[in-house]
C-alpha positions as CSV (number, residue, x, y, z in Angstrom):
1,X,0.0,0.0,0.0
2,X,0.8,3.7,-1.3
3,X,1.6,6.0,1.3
4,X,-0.1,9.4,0.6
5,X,2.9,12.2,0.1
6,X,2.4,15.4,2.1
7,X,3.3,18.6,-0.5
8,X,4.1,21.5,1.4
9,X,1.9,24.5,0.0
10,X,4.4,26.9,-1.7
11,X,4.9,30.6,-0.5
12,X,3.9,33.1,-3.0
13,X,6.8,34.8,-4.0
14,X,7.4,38.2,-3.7
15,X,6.6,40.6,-6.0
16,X,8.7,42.8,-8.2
17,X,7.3,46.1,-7.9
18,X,4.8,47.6,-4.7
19,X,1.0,48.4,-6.1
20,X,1.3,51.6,-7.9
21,X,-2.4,52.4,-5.8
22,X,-3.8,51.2,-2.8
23,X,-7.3,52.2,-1.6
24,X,-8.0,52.1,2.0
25,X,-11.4,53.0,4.1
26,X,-12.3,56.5,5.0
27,X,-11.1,58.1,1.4
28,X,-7.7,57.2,1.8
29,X,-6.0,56.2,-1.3
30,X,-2.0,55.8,-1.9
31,X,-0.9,56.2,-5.2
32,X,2.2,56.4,-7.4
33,X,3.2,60.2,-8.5
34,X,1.6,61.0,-12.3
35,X,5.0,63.2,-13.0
36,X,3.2,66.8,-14.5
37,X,-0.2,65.9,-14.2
38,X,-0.1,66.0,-10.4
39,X,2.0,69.3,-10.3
40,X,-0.5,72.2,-10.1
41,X,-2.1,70.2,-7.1
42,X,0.8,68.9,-5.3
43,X,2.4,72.1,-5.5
44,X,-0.4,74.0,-4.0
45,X,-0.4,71.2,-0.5
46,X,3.5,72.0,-0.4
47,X,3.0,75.9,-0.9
48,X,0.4,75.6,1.8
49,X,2.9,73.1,4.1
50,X,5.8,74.9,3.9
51,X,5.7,76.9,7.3
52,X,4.4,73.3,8.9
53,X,7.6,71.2,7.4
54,X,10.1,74.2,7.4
55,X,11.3,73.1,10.7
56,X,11.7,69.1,10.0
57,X,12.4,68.6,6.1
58,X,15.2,70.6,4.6
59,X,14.2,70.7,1.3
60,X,11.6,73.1,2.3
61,X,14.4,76.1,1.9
62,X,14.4,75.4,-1.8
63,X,11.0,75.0,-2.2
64,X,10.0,76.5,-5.9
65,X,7.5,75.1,-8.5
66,X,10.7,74.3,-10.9
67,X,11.9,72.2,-7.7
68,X,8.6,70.4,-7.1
69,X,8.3,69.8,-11.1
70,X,11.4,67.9,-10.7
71,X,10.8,66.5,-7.7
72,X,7.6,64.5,-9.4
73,X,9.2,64.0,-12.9
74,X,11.9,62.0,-10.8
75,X,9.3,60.4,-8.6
76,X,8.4,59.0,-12.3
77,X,11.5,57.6,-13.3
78,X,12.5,56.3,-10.2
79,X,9.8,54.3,-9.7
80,X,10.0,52.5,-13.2
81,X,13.7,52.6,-12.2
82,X,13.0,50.3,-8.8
83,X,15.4,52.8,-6.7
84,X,12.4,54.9,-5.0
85,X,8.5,54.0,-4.3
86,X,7.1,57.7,-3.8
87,X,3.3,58.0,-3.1
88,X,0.7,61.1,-3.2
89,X,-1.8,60.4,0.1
90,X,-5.2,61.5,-1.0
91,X,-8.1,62.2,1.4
92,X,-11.3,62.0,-0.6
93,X,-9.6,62.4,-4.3
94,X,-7.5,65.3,-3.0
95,X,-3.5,65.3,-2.2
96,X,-2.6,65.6,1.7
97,X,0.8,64.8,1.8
98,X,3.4,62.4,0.1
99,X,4.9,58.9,1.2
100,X,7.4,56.3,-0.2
101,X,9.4,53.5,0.5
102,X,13.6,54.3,-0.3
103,X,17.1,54.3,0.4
104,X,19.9,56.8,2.1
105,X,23.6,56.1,1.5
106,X,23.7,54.5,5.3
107,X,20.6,52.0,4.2
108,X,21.4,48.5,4.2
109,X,20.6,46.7,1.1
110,X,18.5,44.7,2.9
111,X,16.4,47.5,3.7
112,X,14.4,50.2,2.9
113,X,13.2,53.2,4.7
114,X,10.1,54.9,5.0
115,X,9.0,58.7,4.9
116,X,6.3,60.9,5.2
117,X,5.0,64.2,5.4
118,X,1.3,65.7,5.4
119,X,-0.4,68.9,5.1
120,X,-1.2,70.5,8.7
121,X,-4.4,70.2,8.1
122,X,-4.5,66.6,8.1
123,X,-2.6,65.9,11.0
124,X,-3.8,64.4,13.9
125,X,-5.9,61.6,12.5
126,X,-4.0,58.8,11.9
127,X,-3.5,59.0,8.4
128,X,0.4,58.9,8.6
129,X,0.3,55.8,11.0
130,X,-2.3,54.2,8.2
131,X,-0.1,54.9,5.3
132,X,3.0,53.9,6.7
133,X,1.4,50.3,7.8
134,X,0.3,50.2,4.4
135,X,3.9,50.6,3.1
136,X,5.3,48.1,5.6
137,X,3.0,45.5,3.5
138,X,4.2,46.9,0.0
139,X,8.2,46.8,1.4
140,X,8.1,43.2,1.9
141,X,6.6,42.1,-1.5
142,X,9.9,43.2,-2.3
143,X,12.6,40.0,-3.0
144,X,15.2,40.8,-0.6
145,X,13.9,43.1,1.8
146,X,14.2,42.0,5.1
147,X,13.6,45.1,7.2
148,X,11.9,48.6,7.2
149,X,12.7,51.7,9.4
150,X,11.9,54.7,9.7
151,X,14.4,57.7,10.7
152,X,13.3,60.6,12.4
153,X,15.4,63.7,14.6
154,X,15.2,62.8,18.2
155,X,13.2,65.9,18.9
156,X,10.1,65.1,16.1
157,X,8.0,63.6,18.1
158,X,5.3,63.5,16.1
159,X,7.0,61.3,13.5
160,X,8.2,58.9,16.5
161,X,4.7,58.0,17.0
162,X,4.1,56.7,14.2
163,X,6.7,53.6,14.5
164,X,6.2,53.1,18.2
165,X,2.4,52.5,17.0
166,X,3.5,49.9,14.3
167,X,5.3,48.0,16.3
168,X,8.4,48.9,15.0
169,X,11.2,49.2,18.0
170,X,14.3,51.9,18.8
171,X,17.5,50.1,16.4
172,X,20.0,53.0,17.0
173,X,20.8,56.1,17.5
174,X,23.3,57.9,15.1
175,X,24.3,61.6,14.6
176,X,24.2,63.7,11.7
177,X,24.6,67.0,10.6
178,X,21.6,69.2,10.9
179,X,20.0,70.2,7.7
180,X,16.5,72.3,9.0
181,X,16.0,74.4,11.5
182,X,14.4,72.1,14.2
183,X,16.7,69.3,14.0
184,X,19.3,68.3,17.0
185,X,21.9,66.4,15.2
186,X,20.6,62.8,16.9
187,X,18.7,60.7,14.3
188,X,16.2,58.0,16.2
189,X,16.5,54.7,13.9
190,X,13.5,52.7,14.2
191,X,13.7,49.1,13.2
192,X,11.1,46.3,11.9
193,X,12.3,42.8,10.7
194,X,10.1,40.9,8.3
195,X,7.4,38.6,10.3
């Protein structure tokens, strides 16, 4: 008599590239940068930001519509590229903020980081913390990753809520040179392995 074999189910295997858009409840959408099509919009949520991120984001002192023209014809190419998953969050069709998935020069290749940023408006309502969950999901459909953080100035703690909420936990501390206003030289490195 034939003894039955046992087949392991396969794992799906990763896939190449992160969904270009993601629709969540409550209006929320993710979705890849349209290059010059999203440019009189995005603009505007930056224009209207700027005082908010001036003290956290350093590209904020160059701040022009030339800059943020390039800034999304880049987001283009390096998403087709595979270096850089950049994301417009949309509340109820219209831009809030911007997201991705990328890598520094201090990144492991193992690993990719995420940021975010959203217009004051929409603070304070979880958005951030729902996007960047989402992301975590989109990271490791990606062959090779096996880690995301998420780097923040010891002294923003608004964006170190957002990890400690996610279950990501405190990987390092490492200094850098301050590049805006707010920022103490002390980056907070938060760290979460693959499940």
């Amino acid at each position: 008599m034939e003894t039955p074999q046992h087949r392991t189910q396969p794992q799906p295997l990763p896939q190449s590239l992160p969904e270009a858009r993601i629709e969540l409840d409550g209006g929320l959408t993710l979705r890849a940068f349209e290059g010059e099509a999203d440019l009189p919009e995005f603009f505007q949520v930056v224009e209207e930001s700027v005082e908010h991120l001036r003290p956290w984001m350093p590209w904020v002192a160059e701040h022009s519509l030339t800059r943020t023209a390039d800034f999304l014809t880049d987001r283009v190419k390096l998403w087709a590229s595979g270096d850089q998953y950049s994301y417009a969050i949309e509340l109820d069709g219209a831009i809030v903020g911007s997201c991705g998935l990328h890598r520094h020069d201090d990144t492991p290749d193992d690993t990719l980081e995420i940021g975010y940023w959203l217009h004051p408006a929409a603070t304070g309502r979880g958005i951030v913390t729902r996007a960047a969950r989402v992301l975590v999901e989109q990271a490791f459909r990606l062959p090779g990753i096996v880690a995301v953080e998420i780097v923040h100035d010891v002294a923003n703690r608004p964006s170190a809520a957002v990890p400690a909420r996610l279950g990501f936990t405190p990987h390092l501390r490492r200094p850098h040179i301050p590049t805006a206003p707010a920022e103490t030289g002390d980056d907070q490195v938060w760290r979460l392995p693959r499940p």
